[in-house]
N, C-alpha and C positions, 0 to 999 in steps of 0.2 A: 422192787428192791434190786438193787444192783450186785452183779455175780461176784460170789466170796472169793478174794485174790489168795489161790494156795502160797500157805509159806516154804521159803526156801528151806533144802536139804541142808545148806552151806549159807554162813557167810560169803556171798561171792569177791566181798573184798578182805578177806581174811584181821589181818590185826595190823595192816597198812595204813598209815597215815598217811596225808597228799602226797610229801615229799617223799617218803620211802617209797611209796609206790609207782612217785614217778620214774625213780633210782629204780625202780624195779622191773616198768615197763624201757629203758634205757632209754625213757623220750628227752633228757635235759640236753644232751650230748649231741652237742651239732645247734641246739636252739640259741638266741641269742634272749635278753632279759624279758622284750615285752612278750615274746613267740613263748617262753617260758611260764610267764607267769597265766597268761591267755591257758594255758595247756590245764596248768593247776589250778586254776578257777573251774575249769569243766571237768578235771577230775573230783575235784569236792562235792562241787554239784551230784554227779555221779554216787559219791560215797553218800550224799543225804539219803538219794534216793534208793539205795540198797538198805538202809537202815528203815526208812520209811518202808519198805518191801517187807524185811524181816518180819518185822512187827504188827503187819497185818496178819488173819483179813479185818478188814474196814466192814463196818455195819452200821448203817445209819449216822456216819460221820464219827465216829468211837472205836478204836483198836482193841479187838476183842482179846487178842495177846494181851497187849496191855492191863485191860480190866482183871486178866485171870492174873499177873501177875503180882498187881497190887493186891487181890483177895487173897493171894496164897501166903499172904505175910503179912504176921501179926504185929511187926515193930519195919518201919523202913531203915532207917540207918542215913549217914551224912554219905557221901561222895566218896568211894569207894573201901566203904567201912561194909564187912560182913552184917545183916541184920540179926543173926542169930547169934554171935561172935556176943563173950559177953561184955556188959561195960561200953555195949554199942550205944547209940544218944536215940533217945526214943522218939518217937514220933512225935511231926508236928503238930500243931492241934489246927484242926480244921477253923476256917474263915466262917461267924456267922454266916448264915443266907439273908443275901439283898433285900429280899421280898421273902415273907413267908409264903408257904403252897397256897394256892385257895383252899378253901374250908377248914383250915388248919384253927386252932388253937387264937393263936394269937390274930389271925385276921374277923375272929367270931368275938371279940370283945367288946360287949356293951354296947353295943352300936346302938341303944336306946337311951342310954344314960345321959343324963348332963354336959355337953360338951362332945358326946359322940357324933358319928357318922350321920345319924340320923335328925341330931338336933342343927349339923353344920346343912343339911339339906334344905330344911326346913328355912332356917335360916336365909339361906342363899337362892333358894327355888321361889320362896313366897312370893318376894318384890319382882323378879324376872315375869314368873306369870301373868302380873297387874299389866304388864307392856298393851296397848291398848292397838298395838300390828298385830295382836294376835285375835281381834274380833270381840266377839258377843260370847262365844263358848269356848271353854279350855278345859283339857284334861291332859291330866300327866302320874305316872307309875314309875318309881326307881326301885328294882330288886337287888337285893346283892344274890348273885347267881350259886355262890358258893352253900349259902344255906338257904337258899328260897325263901328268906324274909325280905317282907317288904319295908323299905325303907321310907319313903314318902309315896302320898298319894292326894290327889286334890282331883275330885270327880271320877276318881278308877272305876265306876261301875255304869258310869254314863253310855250307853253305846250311842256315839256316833258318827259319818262319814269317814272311811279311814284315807280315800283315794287310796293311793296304788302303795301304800302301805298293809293292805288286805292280802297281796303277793307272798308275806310272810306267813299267814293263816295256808294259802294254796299251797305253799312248797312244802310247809312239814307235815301237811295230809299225806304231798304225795309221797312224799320220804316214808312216812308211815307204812302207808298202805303197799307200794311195791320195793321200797327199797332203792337204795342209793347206786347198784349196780343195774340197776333195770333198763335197757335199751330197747325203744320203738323201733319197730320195724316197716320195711315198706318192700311189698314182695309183687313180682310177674308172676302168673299162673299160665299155663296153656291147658288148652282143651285135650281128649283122649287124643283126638285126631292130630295135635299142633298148630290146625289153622288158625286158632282165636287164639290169642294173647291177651291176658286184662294183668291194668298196672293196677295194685290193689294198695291204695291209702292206708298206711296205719295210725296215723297222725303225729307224724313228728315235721312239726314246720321249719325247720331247720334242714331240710333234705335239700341239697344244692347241685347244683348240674355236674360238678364231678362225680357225685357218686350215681346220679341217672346214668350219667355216661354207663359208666362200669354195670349198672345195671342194665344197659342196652347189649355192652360187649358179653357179657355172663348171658343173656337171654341169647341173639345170635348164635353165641356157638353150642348152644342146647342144642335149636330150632335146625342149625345146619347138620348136626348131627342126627336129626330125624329125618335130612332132607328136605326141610321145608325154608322157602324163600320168600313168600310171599303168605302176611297172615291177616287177617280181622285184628283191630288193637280196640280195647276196649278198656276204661278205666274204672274203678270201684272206690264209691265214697261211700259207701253203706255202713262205715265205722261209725259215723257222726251220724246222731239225729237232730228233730228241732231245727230252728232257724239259722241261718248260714250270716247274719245279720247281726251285728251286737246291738243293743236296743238303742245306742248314740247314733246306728246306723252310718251309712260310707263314712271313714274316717282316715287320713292320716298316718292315724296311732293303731291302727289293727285291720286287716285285712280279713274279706269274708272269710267267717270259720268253717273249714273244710280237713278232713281226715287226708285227703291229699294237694301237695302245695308246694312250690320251689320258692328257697332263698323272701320265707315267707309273705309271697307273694309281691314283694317289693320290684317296681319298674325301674329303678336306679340300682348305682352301686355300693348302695348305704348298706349298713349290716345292725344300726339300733338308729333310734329316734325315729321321727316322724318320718314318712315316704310317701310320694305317690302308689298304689297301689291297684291289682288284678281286680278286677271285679269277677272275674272266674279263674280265679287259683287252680283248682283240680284243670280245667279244661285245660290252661296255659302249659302244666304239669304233662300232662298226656300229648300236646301238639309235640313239645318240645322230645319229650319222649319216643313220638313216633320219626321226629327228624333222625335221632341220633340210629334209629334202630336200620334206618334209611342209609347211615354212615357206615353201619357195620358191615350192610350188605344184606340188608331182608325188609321188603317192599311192603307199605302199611295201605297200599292202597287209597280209598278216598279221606283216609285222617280216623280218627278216635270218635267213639261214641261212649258216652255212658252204660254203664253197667255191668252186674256181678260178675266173677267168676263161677263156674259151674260148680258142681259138686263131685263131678268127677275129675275134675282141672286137675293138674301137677304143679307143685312148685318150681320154677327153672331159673329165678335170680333172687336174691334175698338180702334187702341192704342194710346194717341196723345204726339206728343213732349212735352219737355219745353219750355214755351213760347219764343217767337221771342227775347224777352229780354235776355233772359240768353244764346240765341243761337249766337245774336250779341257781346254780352262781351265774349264767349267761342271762338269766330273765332277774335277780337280785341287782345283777350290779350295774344295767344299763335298762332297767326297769322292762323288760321286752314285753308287752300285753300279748302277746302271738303264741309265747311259750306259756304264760300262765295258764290262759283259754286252754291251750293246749292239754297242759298238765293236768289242771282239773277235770277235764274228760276222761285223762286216763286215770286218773281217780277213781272216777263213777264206773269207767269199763272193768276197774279192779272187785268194785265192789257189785257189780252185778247190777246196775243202774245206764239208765239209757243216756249217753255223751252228748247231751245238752246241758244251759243252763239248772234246770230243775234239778236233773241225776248231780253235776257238778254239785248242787248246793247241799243235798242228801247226803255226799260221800263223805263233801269235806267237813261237814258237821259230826258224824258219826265218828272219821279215823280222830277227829280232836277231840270227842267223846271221850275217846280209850287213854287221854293223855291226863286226864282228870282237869281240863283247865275252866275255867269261869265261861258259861257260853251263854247265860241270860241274857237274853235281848239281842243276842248276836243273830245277823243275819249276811249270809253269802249269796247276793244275788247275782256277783257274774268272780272270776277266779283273777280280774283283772285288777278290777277295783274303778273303773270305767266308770262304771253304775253307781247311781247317788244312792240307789237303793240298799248298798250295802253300807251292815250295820256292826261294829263292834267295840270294843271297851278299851282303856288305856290299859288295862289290868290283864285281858286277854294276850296283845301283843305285846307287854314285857313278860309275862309268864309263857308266851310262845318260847320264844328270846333264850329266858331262864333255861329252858325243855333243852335246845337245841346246844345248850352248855353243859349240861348235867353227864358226868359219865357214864350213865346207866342207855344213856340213849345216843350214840356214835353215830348211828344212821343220822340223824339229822345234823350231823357238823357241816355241811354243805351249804345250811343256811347260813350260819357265823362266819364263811367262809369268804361267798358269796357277796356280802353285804359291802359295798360302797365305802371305800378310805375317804376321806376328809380331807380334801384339797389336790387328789392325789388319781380318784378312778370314779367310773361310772358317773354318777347323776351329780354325786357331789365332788367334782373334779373341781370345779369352777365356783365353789361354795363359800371356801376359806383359802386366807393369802398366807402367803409364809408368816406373817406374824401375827395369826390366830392361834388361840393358843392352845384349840382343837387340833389344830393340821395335824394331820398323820396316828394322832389319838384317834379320834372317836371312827367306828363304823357303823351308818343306818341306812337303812330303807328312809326313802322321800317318797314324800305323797303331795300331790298338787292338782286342785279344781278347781274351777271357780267359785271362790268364795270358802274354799279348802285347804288348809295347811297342815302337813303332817311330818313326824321323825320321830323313826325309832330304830334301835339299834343298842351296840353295846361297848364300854370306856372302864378301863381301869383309871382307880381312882386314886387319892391322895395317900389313901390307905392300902396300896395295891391289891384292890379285890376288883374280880371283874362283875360292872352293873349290868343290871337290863335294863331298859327302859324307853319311855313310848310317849310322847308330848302329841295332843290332838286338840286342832282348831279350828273351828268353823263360824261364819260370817264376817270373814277377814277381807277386806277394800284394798290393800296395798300387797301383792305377793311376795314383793322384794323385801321390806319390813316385814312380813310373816316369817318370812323364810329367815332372815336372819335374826330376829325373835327367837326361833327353836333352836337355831346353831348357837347363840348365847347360853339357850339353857342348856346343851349339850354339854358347852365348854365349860361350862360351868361346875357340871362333876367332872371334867379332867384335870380341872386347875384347883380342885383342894387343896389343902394342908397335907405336903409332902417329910 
């Protein structure tokens, strides 16, 4: 929040109008008309901005003078009529609201009834799903998020392949379980003595050479302050168990899972999509590590080896992510599998589960346990969605969806946040053209396998309520036709009856 601007003692421009004040400051005298007029254009200027002064501070875009002004009176009055004065003209009457609130009254009407929201769905969803791009299986769930009823459903209880629509189930575990301000960390230890140094993985694979750096410079003048120039560097991955390997094996789309790792292990200058990739991340982490510590001025001798920090170690540099927040919208909105893996371990490490696949799938079952949502048949076999193995419901991901709207649970609005605009960012930048009549409406997670099509996410509709909802497809032949199969039915609740 931005610092409360104190109000002035004084009007600094008292009860001067441009022109008196320019009479006042004797600047007309000597000017000629345009040097004049130039003058009193900057003194108006000047007189907004003192008025604009007065009447703060500013809070959230909103003059809080203001607001107490208008509460302090029960009738306003016309332009420069007293309001207490009697015979003053009373108030104007406030402009209906555009849109009612959600959950309100009038957006909870009937939506079952003949002609409602739910018969216009039914309606309008049925023929869209027959689209024969969308394969051999379909399912799809629309909530309206204000009262958690479900508005349409065809196969909601099916669980099938979600692809990287599963990312949505990972991120409001992890929001769950630690929290929306939670930041990973990744910390140097040194020995009693200071000759060993171990760079200790916490696993946030978003750790990039600026901050090594600063963790080298922070280490160094520990080290120098002990006197010591020359140390043993050693690196700790001991955070992560299980395979380092995701079961697609070398890929592209995910770099081996390690607790410690740079610019998640990518060889290029990309920051999301596919990349060439380290085949030993932590090691690459530690070389690069021991150069800079080399820069600072403290000599790692023959390079980094594996292994723990002692038990009598110190801590001597300490770097933490961006909070979980920005790490759930950086892995929603350009689908990052690095962050997900990621997330989900620190899931399991919350819950007291060991930071592999298996603890992952324990964690994130259990914190969505505590959410009451539909989990039959669901299965999480990796936090990516990679894994064909993993299984869940169209009913699950619009009731995630719903969860992450509901004001009773704020920690998870990072997911809503997160999610991908429509023509506009992330996955579905390149989705819809300017004359879809989703652009810039709808926000979802995409999922994409082969033979997999997925979207979900969430649209205010003809009735201004905001939906959930979750379309799932599998044994689809054409992706380009799948894909734009789901964006039709997206658009399709944007473009109701207004």
């Amino acid at each position: 929040m931005a610092e409360p601007v104190k109000r002035p003692s004084i009007n600094p421009f008292g009860r001067l109008s441009g022109t008196a004040l320019t009479d006042h400051l004797d600047l007309r005298n000597g000017l000629n008309n345009w040097q004049f007029t130039a003058v009193s254009a900057v003194l108006g200027l000047a007189l907004a901005a003192g008025a604009v002064l007065a009447a703060g501070p500013w809070d959230s875009g909103q003059r809080k003078a203001e607001q107490d002004w208008a509460a302090a009176r029960a009738r306003t009055g016309g332009a420069h009529h007293d309001p207490d004065a009697p015979g003053g003209p009373a108030p104007a009457p406030s402009a209906p609201a555009v849109l009612a609130a959600l959950g309100t009254a009038a957006n909870r009407s009937a939506p079952d009834a003949p002609g409602g929201a739910a018969a216009e769905l039914r309606a309008v969803l049925g023929p869209l799903l027959k689209d024969p791009a969308l394969g051999t299986r379909r399912s799809a769930v629309v909530i309206d998020t204000a009262t958690g009823r479900r508005l349409y459903g065809k196969g909601a209880d099916a669980p099938m392949t979600p692809a990287s629509t599963v990312k949505i189930a990972t991120m409001v575990a992890a929001l769950t379980a630690l929290g929306p301000d939670h930041r990973i960390p990744t910390t140097v230890r040194a020995s009693a003595d200071s000759r060993t140094v171990t760079l200790v993985g916490g696993g946030d694979p978003t750790l990039d050479r600026a901050a090594l750096r600063a963790l080298a410079a922070d280490t160094a003048r520990a080290l120098k302050d002990s006197g010591v120039r020359e140390v043993r560097l050693r690196y700790d991955v001991s955070g992560y168990s299980g395979p380092a390997l995701h079961p697609i094996g070398p890929n592209e789309n995910i770099a081996p899972l390690s607790a410690l790792m740079v610019d998640e292990g990518r060889l290029d200058d990309t920051a999301s999509g596919p990349a060439p990739r380290s085949t030993d991340p932590a090691r690459d982490a530690a070389d690069a590590f021991g150069e800079l510590l080399g820069e600072a001025g403290i000599d790692t001798g023959s390079g980094p080896g594996s292994g723990r920090a002692s038990a009598k170690s110190r801590a001597v540099a300490r770097h933490l992510s961006v909070p979980l927040s920005g790490l759930v919208e950086r892995a929603l909105t350009n689908s990052d599998n690095d962050i997900a893996e990621a997330l989900a371990r620190q899931t399991a490490l919350a819950a007291g589960e060991p930071a592999d696949f298996a603890g992952g799938r324990r964690a994130v079952t259990a914190q969505l346990k505590k959410l009451k949502l539909p989990l039959r048949g669901v299965n999480f076999a990796d936090g990516s969605g990679l894994n064909r193995q993993d299984k869940v419901t169209a009913a699950l991901l619009a009731g995630l969806l719903a969860r992450t709207a509901d004001p009773d649970h704020p920690e998870l609005r990072p997911v809503l946040t997160g999610l991908p605009v429509a023509g506009f960012s992330g996955t579905l930048s390149g989705r819809y053209t300017t004359e879809a009549g989703g652009t810039g409406l709808i926000r979802a997670k995409t999922g994409t396998l082969t033979g997999v099509n997925t979207l979900a996410g969430t649209v205010v509709d003809g009735h201004g309520r905001l939906l959930a909802f979750a379309f799932l497809a599998s044994g689809t032949t054409d992706p380009s036709g799948a894909q734009a199969a789901l964006d039709s039915l997206a658009t399709a609740l944007a473009a109701g009856k207004r």
